[in-house]
N, C-alpha and C positions, 0 to 999 in steps of 0.2 A: 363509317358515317351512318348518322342513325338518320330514319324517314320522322320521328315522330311529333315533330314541327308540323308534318303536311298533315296530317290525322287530323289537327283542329279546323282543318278545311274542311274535311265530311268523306267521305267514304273513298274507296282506292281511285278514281278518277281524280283526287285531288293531287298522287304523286304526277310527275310532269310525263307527259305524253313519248315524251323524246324515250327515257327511260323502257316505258312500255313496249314500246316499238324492238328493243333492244330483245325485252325479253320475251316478246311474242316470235324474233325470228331463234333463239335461243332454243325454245317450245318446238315450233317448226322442226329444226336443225335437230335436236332428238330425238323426235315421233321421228323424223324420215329414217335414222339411223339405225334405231331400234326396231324399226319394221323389216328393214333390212336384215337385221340381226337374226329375229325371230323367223323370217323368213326361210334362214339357212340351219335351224337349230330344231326347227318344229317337221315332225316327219310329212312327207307329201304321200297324199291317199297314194295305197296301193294292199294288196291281197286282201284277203277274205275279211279284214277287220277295216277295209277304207273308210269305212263310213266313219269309224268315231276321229279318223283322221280329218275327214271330213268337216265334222262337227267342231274340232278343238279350233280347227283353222276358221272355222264360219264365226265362233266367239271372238278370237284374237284379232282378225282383221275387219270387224264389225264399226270400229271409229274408234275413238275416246283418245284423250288431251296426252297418254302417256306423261302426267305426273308422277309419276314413283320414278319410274325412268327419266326422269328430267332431273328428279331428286339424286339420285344414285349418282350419275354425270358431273350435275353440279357439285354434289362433295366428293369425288374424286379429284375433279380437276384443283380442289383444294392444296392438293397435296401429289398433282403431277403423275398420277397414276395413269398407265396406260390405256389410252382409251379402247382398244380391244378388249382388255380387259375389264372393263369399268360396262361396255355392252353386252359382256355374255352377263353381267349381274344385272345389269337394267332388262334382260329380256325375263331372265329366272323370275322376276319381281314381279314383271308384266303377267307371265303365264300364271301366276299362283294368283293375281288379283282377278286376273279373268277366271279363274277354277271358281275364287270366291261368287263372281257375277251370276255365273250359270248354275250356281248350286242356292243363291236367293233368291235367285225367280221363278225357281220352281215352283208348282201348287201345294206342297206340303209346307213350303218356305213362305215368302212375298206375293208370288203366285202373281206374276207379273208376266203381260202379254210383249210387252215393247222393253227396248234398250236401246240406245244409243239411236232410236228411229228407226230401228229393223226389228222385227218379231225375234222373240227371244230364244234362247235355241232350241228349249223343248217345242215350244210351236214351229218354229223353222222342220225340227227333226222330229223327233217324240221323247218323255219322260226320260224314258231307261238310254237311248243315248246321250240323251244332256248328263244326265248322272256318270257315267263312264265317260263323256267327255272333260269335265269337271274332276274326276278323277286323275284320269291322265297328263290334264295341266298341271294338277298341282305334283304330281310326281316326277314330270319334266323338268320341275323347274330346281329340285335338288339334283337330276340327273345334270342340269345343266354347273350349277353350283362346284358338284364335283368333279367335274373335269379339269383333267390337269391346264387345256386352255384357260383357263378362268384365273389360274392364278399357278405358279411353279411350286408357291410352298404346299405342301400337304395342311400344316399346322392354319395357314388364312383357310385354305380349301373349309376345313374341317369348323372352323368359328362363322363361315359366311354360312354353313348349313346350320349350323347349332343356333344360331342366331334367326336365321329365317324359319329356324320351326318351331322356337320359340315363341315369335312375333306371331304364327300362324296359326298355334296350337291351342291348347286348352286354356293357358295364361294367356292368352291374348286374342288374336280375332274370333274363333272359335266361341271362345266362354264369354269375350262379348255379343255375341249373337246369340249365347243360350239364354245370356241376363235379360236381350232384346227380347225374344220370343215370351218368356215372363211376365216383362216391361208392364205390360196391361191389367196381370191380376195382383200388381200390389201398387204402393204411393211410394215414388221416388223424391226424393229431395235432389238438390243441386249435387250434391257430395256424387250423388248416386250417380247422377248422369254423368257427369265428367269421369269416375272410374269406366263404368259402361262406355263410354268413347272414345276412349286412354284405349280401352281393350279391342274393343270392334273395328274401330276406323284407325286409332291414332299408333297403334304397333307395327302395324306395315311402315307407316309413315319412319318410324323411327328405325325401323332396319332399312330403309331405302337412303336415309338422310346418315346413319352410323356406317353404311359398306362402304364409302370411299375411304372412311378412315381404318377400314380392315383392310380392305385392297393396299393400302401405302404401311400396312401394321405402324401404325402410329401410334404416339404414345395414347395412354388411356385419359388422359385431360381433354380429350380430343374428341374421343368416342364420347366423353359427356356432354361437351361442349353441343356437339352434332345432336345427342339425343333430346338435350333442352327445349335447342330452336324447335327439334319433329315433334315435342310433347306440345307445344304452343299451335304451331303447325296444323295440325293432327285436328286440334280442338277448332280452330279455325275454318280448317274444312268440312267438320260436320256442322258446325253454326250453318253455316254460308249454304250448305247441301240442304239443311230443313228450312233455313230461309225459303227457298227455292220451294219446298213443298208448300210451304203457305200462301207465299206470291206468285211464282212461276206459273207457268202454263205448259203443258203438255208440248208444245210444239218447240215451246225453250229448253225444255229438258232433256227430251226425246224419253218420256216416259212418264208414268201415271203421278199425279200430283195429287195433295192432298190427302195420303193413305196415312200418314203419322194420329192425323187426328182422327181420322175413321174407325183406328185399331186403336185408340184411346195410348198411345207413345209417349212418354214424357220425353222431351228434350229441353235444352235450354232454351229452345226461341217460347215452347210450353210454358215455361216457369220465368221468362223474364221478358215474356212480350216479344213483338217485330226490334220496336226501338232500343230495348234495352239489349235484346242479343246483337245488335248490330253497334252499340257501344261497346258490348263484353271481348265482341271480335277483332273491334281497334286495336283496346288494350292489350290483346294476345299478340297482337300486329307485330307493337311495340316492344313487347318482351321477347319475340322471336328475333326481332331484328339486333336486339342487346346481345343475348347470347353468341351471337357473332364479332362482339367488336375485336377481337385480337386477331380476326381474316383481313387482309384486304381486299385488294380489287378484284378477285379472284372472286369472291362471296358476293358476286354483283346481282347474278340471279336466282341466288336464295333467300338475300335481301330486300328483290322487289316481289318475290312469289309471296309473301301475306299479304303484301296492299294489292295484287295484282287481284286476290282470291275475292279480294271485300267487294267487287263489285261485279262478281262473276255473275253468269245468266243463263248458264247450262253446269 
């Protein structure tokens, strides 16, 4: 069942509220589980190195929506994958985007004091431990990856890591944050920024939205099918994310606003206005929600998660 009927009402408050409710407790129902998760997977300070223990746990339980992790969940339950198993992937995901957070807010990076409404970890801690804290996440989370809990075949073990270091690496969030860092001393077109987005924001998305269908090694129709909706996905949530720098307020966001146009950033809300990015994000709505039509009832809350994002405020 496709939403894109309700789109000509005007932005995600126009799918029906009952819906939302659904999948706000949905949201809910995987942050508590995956905190849990991560709770039991992430080391607890102790000997002479506790500090960075310290620091990795001060980034990961600092707040945030746990969307990867809600995404992971959601396409496993597609295909009846076990949800222990479908956790220890939704926490791997978690620690490598949090590795991501505390290595952009650094002052070489975004240079960013606030996060989620708490001082960011190098100001919490200092430089050299946010960098080794950031480190550590993103190393835990292939250590978690590979463990034989995570999944019995060696053969999934080994494509859930191949996949996530892909999605993390040079081809993707990585080299989109080198193209960001760039961003300002050349002239982007459209093309540009959506590859730039695809890479920085939208790769995560797409291994978090493809692991349920490696978790159940399903066929390869499947893995595409998943990757389509995460490339729409993906774009939707960085629209929606720079919206928010242009409209937002610091206290919405739980961090600095306005920095896109300060550092002279092209993005799409850049190149096609407030009104026109918040049209362009409809349309992505609707092509994500396509990509799903051969799920049923089971694709309930990956179905409402684009319209849910259009009228996000944090």
């Amino acid at each position: 069942m496709s939403d894109s009927g309700d789109l000509a009402l005007g932005p995600a408050r126009a799918v029906r509220p009952r819906r939302f409710a659904r999948l706000q407790t949905a949201m809910a129902d995987a942050a508590r589980d995956v905190d849990a998760t991560l709770e039991l997977v992430l080391p607890q300070p102790q000997g002479l190195h506790r500090r960075v223990h310290e620091a990795m746990r001060y980034a990961v339980f600092a707040g945030g929506k746990r969307l990867r992790p809600c995404l992971v969940l959601s396409s496993a339950e597609l295909f009846g994958v076990d949800p222990q198993r479908a956790l220890k992937v939704a926490a791997a995901i978690e620690a490598l985007h949090t590795y991501s957070l505390v290595h952009d807010d650094l002052p070489c990076m975004d240079d960013d004091d606030l996060r989620r409404g708490q001082p960011t970890t190098h100001i919490q801690f200092d430089e050299a431990t946010a960098v080794l804290a950031g480190d550590a996440l993103l190393t835990v989370a292939f250590e978690i990856l590979s463990h034989p809990d995570t999944h019995s075949s060696a053969e999934a073990r080994c494509r859930l890591v191949a996949h996530l270091a892909k999605a993390a690496g040079n081809a993707g969030m990585i080299g989109g944050q080198m193209i960001d860092i760039e961003a300002p001393n050349r002239t982007f077109d459209r093309g540009d920024v959506i590859a730039l987005q695809r890479m920085k924001t939208g790769a995560l998305f797409e291994f978090s939205c493809e692991a349920g269908a490696i978790l159940a090694q399903a066929p390869a129709a499947d893995c595409e099918r998943l990757r389509e909706y995460a490339r729409h996905f993906g774009l939707i949530y960085q629209i929606t994310d720079d919206l928010l720098d242009v409209v937002g307020t610091r206290e919405q966001t739980g961090k600095a606003v306005g920095k896109d146009q300060q550092q002279g950033k092209a993005t799409l809300v850049s190149l096609l206005g407030v009104e026109g990015a918040r049209t362009e994000a409809a349309k992505l709505a609707r092509n994500a929600v396509n990509a799903l039509e051969s799920y049923d009832h089971r694709a309930e809350v990956l179905r409402d998660l684009p319209f849910f994002l259009l009228d996000r405020e944090s």
